[in-house]
TORVEXVO-457859 format. One record per residue (C-alpha): residue in three letters; x, y, z; residue number from 1. Coordinates in Angstrom, 3 decimals, m for minus. Example, Ala and Ser with C-alpha at 12.3 -4.5 7.8 and 13.67 -1.06 7.14 Angstrom:
2
+--------+----------+----------+----------+-----+
| residu |       px |       py |       pz | num |
+--------+----------+----------+----------+-----+
|    ALA |   12.300 |   m4.500 |    7.800 |   1 |
|    SER |   13.670 |   m1.060 |    7.140 |   2 |
+--------+----------+----------+----------+-----+
end
This chain:
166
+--------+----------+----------+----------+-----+
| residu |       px |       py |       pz | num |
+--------+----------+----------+----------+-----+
|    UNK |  m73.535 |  m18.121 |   15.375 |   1 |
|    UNK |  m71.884 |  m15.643 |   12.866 |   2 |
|    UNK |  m72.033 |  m18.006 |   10.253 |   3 |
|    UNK |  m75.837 |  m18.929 |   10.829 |   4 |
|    UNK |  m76.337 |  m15.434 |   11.260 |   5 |
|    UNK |  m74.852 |  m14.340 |    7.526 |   6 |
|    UNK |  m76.907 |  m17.018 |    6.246 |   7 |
|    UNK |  m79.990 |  m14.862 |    7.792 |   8 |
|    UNK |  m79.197 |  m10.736 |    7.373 |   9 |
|    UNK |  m76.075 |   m8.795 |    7.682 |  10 |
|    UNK |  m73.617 |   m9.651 |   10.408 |  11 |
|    UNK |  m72.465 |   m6.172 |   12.422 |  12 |
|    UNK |  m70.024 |   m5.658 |   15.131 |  13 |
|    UNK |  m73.237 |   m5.195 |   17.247 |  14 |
|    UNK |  m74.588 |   m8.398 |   16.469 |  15 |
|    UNK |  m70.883 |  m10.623 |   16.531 |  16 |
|    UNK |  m70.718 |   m8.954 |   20.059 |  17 |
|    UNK |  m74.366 |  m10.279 |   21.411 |  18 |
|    UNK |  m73.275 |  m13.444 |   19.901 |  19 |
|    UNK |  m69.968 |  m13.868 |   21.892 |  20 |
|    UNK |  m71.959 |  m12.840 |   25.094 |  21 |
|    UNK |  m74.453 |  m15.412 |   24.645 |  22 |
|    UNK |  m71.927 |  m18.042 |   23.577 |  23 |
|    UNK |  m70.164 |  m17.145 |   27.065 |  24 |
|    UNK |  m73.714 |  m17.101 |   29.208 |  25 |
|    UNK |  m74.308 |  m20.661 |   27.931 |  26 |
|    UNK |  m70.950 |  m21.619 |   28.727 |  27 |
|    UNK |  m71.074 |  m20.846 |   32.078 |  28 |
|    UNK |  m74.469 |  m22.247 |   32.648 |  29 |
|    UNK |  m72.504 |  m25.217 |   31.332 |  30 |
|    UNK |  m69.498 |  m25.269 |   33.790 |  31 |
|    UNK |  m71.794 |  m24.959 |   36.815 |  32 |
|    UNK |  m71.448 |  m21.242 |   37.402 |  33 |
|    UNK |  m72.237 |  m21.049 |   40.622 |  34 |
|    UNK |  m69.427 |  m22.930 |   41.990 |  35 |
|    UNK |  m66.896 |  m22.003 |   39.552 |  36 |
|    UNK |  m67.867 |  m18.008 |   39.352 |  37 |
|    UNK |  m68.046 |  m18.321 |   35.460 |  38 |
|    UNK |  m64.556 |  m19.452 |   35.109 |  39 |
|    UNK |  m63.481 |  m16.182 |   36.514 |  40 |
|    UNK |  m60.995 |  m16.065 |   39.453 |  41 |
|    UNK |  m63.162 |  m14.654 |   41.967 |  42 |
|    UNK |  m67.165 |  m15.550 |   42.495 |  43 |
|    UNK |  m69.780 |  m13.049 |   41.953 |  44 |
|    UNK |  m72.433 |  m13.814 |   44.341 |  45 |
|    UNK |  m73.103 |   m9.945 |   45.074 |  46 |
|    UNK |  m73.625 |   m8.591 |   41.629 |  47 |
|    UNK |  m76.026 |   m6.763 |   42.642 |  48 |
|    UNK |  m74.051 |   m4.329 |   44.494 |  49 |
|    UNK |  m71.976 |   m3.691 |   41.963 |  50 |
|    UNK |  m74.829 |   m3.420 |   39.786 |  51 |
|    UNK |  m76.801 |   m0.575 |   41.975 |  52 |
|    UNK |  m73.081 |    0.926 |   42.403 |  53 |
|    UNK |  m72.531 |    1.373 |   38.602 |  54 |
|    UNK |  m75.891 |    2.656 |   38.839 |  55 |
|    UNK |  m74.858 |    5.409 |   41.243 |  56 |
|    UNK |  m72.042 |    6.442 |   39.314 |  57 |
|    UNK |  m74.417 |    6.882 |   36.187 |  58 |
|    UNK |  m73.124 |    3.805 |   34.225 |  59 |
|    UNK |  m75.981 |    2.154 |   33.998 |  60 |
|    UNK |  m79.788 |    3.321 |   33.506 |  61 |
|    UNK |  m81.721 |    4.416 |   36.678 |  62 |
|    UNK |  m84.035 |    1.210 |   36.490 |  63 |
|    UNK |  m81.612 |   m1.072 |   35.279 |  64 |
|    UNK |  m81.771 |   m4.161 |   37.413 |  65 |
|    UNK |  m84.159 |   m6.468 |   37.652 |  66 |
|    UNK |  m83.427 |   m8.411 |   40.506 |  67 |
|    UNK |  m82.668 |  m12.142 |   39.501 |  68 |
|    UNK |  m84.234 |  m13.845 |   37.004 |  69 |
|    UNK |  m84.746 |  m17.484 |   35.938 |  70 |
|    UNK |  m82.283 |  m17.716 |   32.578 |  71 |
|    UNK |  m84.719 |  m18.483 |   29.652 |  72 |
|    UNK |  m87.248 |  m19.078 |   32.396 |  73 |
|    UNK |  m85.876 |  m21.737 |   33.920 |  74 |
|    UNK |  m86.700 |  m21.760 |   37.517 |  75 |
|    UNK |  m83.333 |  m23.922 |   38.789 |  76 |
|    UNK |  m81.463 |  m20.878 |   36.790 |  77 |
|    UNK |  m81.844 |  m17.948 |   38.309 |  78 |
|    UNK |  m79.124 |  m15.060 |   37.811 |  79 |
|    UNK |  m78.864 |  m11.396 |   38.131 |  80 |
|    UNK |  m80.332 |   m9.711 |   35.012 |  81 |
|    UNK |  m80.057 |   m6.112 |   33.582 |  82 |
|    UNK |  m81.999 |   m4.324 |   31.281 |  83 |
|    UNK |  m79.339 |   m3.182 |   29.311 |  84 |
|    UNK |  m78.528 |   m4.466 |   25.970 |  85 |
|    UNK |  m74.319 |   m5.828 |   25.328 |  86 |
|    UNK |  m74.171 |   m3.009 |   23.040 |  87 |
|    UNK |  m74.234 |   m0.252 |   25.516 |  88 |
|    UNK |  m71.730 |   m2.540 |   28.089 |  89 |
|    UNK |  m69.706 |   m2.534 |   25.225 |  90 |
|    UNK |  m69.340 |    1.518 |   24.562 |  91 |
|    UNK |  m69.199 |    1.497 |   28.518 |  92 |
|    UNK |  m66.116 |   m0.793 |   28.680 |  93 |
|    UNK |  m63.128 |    1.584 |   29.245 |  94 |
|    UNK |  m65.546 |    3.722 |   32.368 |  95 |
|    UNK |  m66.842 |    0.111 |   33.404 |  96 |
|    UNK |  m63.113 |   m1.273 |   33.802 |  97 |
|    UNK |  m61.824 |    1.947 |   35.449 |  98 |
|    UNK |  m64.582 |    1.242 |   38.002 |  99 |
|    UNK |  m63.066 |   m2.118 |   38.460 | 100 |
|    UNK |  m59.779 |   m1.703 |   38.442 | 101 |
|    UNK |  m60.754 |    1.032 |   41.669 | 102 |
|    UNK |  m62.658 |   m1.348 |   43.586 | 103 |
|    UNK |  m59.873 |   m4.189 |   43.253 | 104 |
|    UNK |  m62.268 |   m6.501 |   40.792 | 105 |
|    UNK |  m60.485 |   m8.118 |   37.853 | 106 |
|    UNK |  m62.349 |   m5.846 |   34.785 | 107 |
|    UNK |  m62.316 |   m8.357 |   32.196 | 108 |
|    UNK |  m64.350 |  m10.532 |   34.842 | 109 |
|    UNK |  m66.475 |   m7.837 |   35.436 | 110 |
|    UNK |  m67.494 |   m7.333 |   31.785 | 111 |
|    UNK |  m68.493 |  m10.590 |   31.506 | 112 |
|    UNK |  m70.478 |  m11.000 |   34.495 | 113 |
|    UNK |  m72.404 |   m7.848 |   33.505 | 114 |
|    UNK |  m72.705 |   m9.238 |   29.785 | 115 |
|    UNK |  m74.138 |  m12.495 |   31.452 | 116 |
|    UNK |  m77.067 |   m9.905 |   33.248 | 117 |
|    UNK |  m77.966 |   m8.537 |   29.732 | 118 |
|    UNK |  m78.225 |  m12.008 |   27.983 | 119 |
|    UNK |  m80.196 |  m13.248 |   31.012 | 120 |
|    UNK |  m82.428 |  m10.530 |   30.832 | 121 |
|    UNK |  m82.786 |  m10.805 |   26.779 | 122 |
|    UNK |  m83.372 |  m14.790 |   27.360 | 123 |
|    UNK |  m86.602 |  m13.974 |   29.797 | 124 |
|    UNK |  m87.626 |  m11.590 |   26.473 | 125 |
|    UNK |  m87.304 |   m8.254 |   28.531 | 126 |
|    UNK |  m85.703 |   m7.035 |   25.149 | 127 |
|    UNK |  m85.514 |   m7.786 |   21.755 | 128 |
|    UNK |  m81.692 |   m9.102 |   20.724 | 129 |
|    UNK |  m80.847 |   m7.725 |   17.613 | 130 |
|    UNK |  m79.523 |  m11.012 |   16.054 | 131 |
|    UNK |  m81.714 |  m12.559 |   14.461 | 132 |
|    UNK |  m80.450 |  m16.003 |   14.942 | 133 |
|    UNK |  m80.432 |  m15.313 |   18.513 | 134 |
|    UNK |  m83.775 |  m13.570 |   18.451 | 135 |
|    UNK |  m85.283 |  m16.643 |   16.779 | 136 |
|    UNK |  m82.929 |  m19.632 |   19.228 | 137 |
|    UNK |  m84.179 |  m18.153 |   21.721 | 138 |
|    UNK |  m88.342 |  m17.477 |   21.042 | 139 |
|    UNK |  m87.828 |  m21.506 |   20.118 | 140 |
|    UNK |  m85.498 |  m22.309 |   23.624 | 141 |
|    UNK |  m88.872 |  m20.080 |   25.497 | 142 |
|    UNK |  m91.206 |  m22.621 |   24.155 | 143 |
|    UNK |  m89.586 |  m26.064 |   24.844 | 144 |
|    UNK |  m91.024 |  m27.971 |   28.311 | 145 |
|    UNK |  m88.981 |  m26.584 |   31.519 | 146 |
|    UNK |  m87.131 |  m29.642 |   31.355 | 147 |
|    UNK |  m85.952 |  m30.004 |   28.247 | 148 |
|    UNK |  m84.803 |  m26.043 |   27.888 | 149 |
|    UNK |  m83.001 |  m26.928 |   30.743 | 150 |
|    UNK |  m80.904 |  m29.887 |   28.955 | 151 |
|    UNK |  m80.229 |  m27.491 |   26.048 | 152 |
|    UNK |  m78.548 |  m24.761 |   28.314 | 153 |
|    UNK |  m77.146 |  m27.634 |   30.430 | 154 |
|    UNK |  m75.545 |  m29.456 |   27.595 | 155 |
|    UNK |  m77.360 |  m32.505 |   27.911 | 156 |
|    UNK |  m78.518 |  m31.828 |   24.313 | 157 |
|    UNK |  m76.782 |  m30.030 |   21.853 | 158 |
|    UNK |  m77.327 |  m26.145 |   21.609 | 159 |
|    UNK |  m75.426 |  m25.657 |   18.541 | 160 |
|    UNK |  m78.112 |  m27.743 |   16.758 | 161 |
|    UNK |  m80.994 |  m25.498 |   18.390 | 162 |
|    UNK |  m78.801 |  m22.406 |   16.426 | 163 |
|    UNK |  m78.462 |  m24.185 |   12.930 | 164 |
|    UNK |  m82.096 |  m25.348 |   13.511 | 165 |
|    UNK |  m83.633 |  m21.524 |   13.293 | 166 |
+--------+----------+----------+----------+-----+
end
């Protein structure tokens, strides 16, 4: 995606780090992430404690979570979602893995479950991403027939053509 993304405006730091969240959110849609807890060690089923805890100790915005939400609007999809952009989990990182490492979850799991929220929340168009080639994949991926958007993030068809395609 940093590639297509040169080809399209100036790649940032900001942008190469939505990208690699997004990359990792259609991975683990991929792998079945239900069962295999995004190839993390533990499952996540109750994100959304940890969610309304990082809340209460200021972390995260007041009105953060949004409950789960069907990824890209899939219904079959739905995950916990956040209304907070990768950017800001990102300058939260070192506060977000103390928090982890005090409540006995693995932080590097942690940060990626939370980055899965964000992209989830940016796939149902709750924000804007910044990239544009994600901003674009995914206005496209929002207009495909329920079935088919659900091959792309399924890898039944190939998502990296959906990228080069925008």
């Amino acid at each position: 995606m940093n590639q297509i993304e040169k080809e399209q405006s100036q790649l940032t730091v900001r942008k190469h780090n939505e990208h690699k969240a997004v990359e990792y959110a259609l991975k683990s849609l991929c792998q079945g992430s239900v069962c295999d807890g995004h190839s993390n060690t533990a499952v996540y089923k109750n994100i959304h404690h940890i969610i309304r805890d990082l809340i209460g100790q200021g972390y995260l915005p007041d009105d953060s979570y949004l409950g789960r939400l069907p990824f890209a609007g899939v219904p079959s999809m739905k995950r916990a979602a956040i209304s907070v952009k990768p950017e800001r989990i990102n300058r939260m990182r070192d506060r977000i893995m103390l928090y982890a490492l005090d409540k006995g979850y693995d932080p590097d799991e942690l940060l990626r479950v939370l980055n899965f929220c964000s992209i989830n929340a940016a796939s149902n168009g709750v924000f804007d991403f910044e990239s544009v080639v994600c901003q674009k994949s995914f206005r496209v991926l929002r207009a495909l027939p329920v079935s088919v958007r659900s091959g792309v993030l399924q890898g039944r068809y190939k998502t990296v053509k959906l990228f080069s395609a925008v």
